[in-house]
Phi, psi and omega in degrees: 000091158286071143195171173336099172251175149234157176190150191227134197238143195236198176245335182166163161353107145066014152302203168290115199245137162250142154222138188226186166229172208192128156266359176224089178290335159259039156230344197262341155300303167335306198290352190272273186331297185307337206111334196340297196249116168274138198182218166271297217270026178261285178354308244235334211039064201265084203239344206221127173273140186236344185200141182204152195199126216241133170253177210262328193213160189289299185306301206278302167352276194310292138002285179260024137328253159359292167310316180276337190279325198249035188257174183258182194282348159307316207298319180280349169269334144320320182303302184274011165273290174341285166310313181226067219297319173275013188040081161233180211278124160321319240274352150281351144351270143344311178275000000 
């Protein structure tokens, strides 16, 4: 999936949630899942995507990026009950 995404990714149910952004969305999960990338969700054990939202462009991505990181954490576990009411990983969705 080569295009703009946002996306959040957890350890597990109503856990620690990361949201990042990507123009390559299965490869910047990989890299969240392998280890890859050292950091918070490597910290965190941040292994499993529950939400994604694919955009026209990097700029409008980043933007509601940006809305989400500084929205509070209901919004965001609304966002991904919606989309995934049972939080499972997406992330063979996708691939």
């Amino acid at each position: 999936m080569n295009q703009p995404c946002v996306y959040i990714m957890t350890n597990g149910r109503n856990g620690t949630l990361y949201v990042g952004v990507t123009s390559n969305l299965v490869q910047r999960v990989w890299q969240h899942k392998s280890g890859f990338v050292d950091g918070f969700t490597r910290r965190y054990g941040l292994h499993r995507l529950v939400w994604y939202e694919v955009h026209e462009t990097m700029t409008s991505a980043i933007g509601r990026e940006k809305q989400l990181k500084s929205g509070n954490r209901n919004r965001k576990v609304g966002l991904i009950e919606s989309m995934n009411p049972g939080w499972r990983d997406l992330y063979h969705d996708i691939i």
